[in-house]
C-alpha positions in Angstrom: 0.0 0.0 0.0 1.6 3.4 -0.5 -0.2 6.8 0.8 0.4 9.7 -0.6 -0.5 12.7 1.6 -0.8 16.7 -0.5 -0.6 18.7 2.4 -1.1 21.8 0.0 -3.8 21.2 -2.0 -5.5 18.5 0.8 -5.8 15.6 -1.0 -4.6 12.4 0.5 -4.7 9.2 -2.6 -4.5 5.9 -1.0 -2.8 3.1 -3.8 -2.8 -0.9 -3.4 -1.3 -3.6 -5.4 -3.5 -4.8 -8.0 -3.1 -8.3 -5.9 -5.8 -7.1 -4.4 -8.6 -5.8 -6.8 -12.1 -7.1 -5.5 -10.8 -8.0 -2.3 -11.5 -4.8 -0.2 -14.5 -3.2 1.6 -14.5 -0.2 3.5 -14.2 3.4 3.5 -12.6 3.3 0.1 -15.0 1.2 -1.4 -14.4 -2.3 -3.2 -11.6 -1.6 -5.8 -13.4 -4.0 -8.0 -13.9 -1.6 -10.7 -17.4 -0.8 -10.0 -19.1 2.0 -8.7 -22.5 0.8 -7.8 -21.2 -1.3 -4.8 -18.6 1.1 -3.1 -21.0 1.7 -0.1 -21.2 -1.4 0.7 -22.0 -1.8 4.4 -19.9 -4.2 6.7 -23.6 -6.4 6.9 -22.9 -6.7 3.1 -26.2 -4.3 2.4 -25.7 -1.6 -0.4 -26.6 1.9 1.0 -26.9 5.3 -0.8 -26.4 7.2 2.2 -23.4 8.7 2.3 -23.7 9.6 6.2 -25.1 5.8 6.6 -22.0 4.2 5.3 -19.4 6.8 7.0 -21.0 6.0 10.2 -21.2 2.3 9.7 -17.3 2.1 9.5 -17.3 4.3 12.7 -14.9 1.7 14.8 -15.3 3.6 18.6 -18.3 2.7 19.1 -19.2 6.2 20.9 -22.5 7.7 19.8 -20.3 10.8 19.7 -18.2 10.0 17.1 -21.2 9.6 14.4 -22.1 12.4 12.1 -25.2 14.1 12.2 -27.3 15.0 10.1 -27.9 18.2 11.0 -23.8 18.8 11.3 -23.2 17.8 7.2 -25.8 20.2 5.9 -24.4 23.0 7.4 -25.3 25.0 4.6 -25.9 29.4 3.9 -28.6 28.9 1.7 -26.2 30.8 -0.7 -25.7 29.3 -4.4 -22.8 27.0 -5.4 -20.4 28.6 -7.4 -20.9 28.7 -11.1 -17.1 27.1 -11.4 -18.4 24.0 -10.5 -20.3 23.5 -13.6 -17.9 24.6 -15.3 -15.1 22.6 -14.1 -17.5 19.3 -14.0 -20.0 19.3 -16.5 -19.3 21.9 -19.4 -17.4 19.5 -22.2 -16.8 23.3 -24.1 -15.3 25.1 -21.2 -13.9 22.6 -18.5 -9.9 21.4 -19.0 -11.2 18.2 -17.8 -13.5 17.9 -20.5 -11.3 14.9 -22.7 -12.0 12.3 -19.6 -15.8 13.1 -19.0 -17.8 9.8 -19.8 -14.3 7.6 -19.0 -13.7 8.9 -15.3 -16.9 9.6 -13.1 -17.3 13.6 -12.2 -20.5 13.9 -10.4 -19.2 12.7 -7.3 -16.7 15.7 -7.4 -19.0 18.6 -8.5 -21.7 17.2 -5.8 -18.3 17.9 -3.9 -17.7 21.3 -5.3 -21.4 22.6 -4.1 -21.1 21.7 -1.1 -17.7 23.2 -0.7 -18.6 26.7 -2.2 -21.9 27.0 -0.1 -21.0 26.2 3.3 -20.6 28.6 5.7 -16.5 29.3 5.2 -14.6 32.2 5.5 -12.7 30.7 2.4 -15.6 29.7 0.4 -14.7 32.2 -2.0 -12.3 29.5 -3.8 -14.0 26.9 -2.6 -14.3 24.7 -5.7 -10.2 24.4 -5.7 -10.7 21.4 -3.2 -12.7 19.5 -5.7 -10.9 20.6 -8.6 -7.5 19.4 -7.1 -8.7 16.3 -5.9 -10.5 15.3 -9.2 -6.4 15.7 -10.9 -5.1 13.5 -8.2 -8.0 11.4 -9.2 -7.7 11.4 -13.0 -3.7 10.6 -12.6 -4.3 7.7 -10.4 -6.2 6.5 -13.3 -3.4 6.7 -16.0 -4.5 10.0 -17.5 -2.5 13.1 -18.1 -4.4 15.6 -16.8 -2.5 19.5 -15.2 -3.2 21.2 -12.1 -6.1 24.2 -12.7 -3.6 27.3 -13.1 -6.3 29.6 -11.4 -6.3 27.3 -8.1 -2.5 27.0 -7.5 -0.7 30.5 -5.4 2.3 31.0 -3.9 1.2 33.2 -0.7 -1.4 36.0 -2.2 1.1 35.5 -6.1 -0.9 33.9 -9.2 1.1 32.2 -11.3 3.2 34.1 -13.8 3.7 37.4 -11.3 7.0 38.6 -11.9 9.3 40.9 -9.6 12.4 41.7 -8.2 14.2 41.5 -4.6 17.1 41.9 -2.7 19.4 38.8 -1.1 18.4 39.6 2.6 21.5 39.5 4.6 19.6 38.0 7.7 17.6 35.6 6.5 19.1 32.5 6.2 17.5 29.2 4.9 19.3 25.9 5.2 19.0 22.5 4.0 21.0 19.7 5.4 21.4 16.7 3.6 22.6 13.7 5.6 24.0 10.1 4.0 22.5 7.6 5.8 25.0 4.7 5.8 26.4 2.6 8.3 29.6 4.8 8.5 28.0 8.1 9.1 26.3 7.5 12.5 30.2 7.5 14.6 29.7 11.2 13.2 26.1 11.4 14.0 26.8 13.2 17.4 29.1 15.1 16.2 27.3 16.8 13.1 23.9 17.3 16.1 26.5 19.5 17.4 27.7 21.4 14.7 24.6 22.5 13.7 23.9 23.1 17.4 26.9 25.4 17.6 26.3 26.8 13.9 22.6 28.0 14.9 23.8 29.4 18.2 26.0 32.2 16.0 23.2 32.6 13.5 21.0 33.6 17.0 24.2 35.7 18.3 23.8 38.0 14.8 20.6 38.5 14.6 20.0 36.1 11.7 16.7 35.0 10.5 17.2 31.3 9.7 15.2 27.6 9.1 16.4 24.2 8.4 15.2 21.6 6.2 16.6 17.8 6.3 17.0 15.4 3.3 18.3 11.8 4.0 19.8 9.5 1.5 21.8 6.2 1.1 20.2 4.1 3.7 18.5 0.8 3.5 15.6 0.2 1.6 12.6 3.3 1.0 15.9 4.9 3.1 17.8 4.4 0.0 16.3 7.1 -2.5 16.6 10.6 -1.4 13.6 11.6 0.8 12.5 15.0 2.9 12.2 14.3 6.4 9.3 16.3 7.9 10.1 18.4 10.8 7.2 18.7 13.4 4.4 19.3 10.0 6.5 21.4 7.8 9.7 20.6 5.6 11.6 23.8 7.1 11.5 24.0 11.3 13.9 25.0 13.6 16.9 23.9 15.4 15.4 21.9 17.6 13.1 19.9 15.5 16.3 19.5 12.9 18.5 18.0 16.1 15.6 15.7 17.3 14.9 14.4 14.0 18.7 13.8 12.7 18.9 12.0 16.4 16.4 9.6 15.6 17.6 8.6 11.7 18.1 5.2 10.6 21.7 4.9 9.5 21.8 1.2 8.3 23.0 1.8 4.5 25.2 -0.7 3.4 26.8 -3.1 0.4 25.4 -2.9 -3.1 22.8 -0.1 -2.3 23.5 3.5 -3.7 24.9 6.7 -2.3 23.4 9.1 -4.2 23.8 12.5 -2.9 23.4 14.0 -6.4 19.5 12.7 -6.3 19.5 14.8 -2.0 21.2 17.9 -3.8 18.5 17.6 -6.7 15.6 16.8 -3.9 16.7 19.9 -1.5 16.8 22.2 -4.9 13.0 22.1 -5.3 12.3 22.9 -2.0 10.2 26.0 -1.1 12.4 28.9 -0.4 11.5 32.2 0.9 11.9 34.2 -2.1 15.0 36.5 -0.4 16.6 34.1 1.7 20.1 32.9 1.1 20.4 29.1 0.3 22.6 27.1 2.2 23.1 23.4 1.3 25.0 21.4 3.9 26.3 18.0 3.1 27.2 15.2 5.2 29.0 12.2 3.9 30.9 9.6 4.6 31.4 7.2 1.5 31.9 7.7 -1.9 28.9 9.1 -4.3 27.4 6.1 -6.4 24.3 7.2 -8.4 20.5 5.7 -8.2 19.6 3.4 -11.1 16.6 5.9 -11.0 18.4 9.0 -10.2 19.3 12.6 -11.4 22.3 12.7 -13.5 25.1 14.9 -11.8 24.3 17.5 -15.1 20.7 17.6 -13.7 21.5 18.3 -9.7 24.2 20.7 -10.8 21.5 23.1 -13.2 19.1 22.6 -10.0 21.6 23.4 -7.5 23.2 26.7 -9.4 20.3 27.6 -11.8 16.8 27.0 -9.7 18.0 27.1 -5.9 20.8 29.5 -6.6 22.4 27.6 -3.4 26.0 27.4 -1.7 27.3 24.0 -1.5 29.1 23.1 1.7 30.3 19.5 1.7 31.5 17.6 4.9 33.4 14.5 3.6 35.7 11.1 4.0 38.8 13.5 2.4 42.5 14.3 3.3 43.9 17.9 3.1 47.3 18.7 3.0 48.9 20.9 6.1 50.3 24.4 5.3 53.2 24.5 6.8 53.1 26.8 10.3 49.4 27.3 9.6 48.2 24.2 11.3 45.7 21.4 10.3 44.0 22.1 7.3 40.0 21.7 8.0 39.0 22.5 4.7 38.9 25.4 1.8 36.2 27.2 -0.4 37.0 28.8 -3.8 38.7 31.4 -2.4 40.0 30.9 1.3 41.8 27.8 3.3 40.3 27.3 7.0 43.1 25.8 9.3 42.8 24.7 13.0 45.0 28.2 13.3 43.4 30.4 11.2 39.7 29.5 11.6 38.1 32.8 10.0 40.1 31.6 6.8 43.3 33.0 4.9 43.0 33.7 1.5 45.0 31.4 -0.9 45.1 30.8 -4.7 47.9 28.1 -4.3 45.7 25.4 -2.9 43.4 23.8 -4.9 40.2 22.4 -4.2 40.3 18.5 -3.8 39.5 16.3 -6.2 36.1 14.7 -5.7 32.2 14.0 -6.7 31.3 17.4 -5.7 34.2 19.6 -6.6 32.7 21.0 -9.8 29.2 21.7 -7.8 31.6 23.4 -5.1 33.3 25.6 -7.4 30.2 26.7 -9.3 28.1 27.1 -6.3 30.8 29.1 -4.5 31.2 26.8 -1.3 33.1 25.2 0.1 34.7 21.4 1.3 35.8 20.6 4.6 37.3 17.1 6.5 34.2 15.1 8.4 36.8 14.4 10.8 37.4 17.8 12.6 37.7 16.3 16.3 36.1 19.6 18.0 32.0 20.0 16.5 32.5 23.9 17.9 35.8 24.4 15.5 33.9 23.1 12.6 30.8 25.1 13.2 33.0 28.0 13.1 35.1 27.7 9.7 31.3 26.8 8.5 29.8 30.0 9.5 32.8 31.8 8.3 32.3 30.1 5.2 28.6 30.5 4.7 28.4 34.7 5.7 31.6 34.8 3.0 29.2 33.7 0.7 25.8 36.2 2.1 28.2 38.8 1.8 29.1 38.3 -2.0 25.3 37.9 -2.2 24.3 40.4 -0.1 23.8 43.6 -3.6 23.3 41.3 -6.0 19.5 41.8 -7.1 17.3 38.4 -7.9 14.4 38.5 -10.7 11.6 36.1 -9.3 8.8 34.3 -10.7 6.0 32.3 -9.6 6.2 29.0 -11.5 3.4 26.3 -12.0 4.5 22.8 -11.1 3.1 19.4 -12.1 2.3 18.3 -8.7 0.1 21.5 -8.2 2.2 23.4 -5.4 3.8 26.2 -7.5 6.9 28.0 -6.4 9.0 31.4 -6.6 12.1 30.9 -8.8 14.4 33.7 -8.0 17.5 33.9 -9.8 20.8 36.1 -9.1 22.2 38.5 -11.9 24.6 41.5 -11.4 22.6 43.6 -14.2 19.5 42.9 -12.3 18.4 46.4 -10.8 16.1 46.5 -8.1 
């Protein structure tokens, strides 16, 4: 069974092996293919009352729990919205019109009247619940149907508004991504920390920052890069990033992939706030080996530069070589070396970034690499803050052009990107 849950446009779709066709009754009705017997009760009696067979699959007990009659017609007396003909029934008008007669519709526009007539204080776009459930419906069903332009927003934007902002130097938004093999939990503790330490000099200037956490490389659905939610959102705080990286799996091993490429890709099309500086953090311990199924490293590095418009900061399995009397190296961007004595960073053009999976992504990103054995968590919290406000403060005039973009999976998104002839 897999659940997939659309937290923006509230649709949850519920899929099952077809193992199983004709062998269910419930809630979700018989998954025989026929419609005429999905309220079927648990006495094996056909009902047409919706409130009859919700009720029947009631499993407290408790008289409370049962919906009332009373309670589901709720109703203003105002009319349904005239969009609900429209989007339903009107074979001229209605972008669904190419699957009426093959996938059933009155089910949703019954939906869709009841939805714009209630007594909401968001009636007003009411009919984007049915409309957005009846696309996760006709997809589930094999057929290529796109998100309704006019129900998908970013924040009070429609899709298409342009304008242009300002990098702001205080708000900060991170995303950690965090290999999940076998050999990264001995540094499990110590990477809690140094985000522990980073976020404590973020709070000490003032800065304006969330964190996001992407997992890859671990065993089984572990193994493909994935979001981890943190409390309901994908960005939380501190806290919520700590308590979550504390309770990660970390049993990756053998044969299976290590595809940071695929977490870089992932964090990419996350949500940012439009004048928020990107931070990508990376935390590995084994070499990168691609996903049968995943990005190629051409992909990640066009979503990474071009669509996040993210720093790249990689914590990984590598030897640096020691300056001589400037202590242990800890690890370089494009333009400065970090050593255990020179922990705001010297600038060097003598020392080259290190050859590896990521160098290229480094270099064009403007981050940075550093060892993932630093022994003090507090020392590499520092030459990673150092790092990361090098790269706000190159940011910090340069003007981004945004646009709200429509997406396939109906939750559209601000694409902001960076140019130096960009006035704002």
């Amino acid at each position: 069974m897999k659940v997939k849950i659309d937290l923006k446009n509230v649709v949850t779709t519920i899929s099952v092996s077809g193992w199983h066709q004709g062998k269910l009754q419930g809630l979700l009705g018989t998954n025989n293919m026929e419609s005429y017997d999905d309220m079927t009760l648990p006495t094996g009696k056909i009902t047409t009352s919706s409130l009859e067979f919700i009720n029947a699959y009631e499993t407290t007990g408790n008289r409370k729990c049962q919906i009332k009659t009373q309670a589901a017609k709720a109703l203003c007396g105002k009319r349904a919205s005239p969009k609900c003909a429209k989007f339903f029934m009107d074979e001229k008008t209605s972008p669904f019109a190419s699957v009426f007669g093959t996938l059933e519709t009155q089910a949703f526009l019954e939906a869709c009247i009841q939805d714009t007539v209630e007594c909401r204080k968001n009636n007003i776009q009411g009919y984007c619940s049915s409309v957005n459930a009846f696309v996760q419906y006709a997809r589930a069903s094999g057929f290529k149907v796109m998100h309704v332009e006019e129900c998908m927003k970013h924040g009070q934007r429609s899709i298409g508004s342009e304008w242009t902002t300002k990098n702001n130097g205080k708000q900060v938004d991170v995303v950690v991504m965090v290999s999940q093999r076998k050999t990264t939990k001995a540094y499990k503790k110590q990477i809690e920390k140094i985000l522990s330490h980073l976020q404590k000099t973020f709070k000490n200037d003032k800065m304006d920052t969330r964190y996001s956490l992407v997992g890859f490389g671990g065993e089984g659905i572990r193994e493909k890069a994935h979001t981890y939610a943190l409390s309901d959102k994908v960005f939380g705080n501190i806290a919520e990033l700590v308590r979550e990286i504390a309770s990660m799996a970390f049993n990756g091993k053998g044969s299976s992939s290590n595809d940071a490429y695929s977490a870089i890709l992932k964090a990419s099309r996350h949500h940012f706030r439009p004048s928020a500086n990107r931070e990508f953090i990376l935390f590995n311990s084994e070499p990168h080996t691609s996903h049968p199924y995943g990005p190629t490293f051409v992909e990640s590095l066009y979503s990474l530069t071009k669509e996040a418009g993210a720093n790249l900061f990689v914590f990984d399995d590598i030897k640096l070589k020691n300056l001589y009397k400037k202590g242990r190296t800890l690890g370089l961007t494009t333009t400065k070396v970090f050593t255990s004595k020179f922990m705001k960073g010297f600038e060097s053009s003598k020392y080259e970034l290190p050859t590896s999976a990521f160098k290229e992504m480094i270099v064009k990103s403007n981050g940075g690499i550093f060892t993932n054995t630093i022994q003090r968590p507090k020392d590499a919290s520092s030459i990673l803050y150092n790092a990361i406000t090098d790269s706000i403060k190159v940011n910090q005039d340069i003007c981004k052009s945004c646009v709200v973009e429509k997406t396939w999976y109906g939750s559209p998104r601000a694409m902001c990107k960076s140019s130096v002839r960009q006035t704002c």
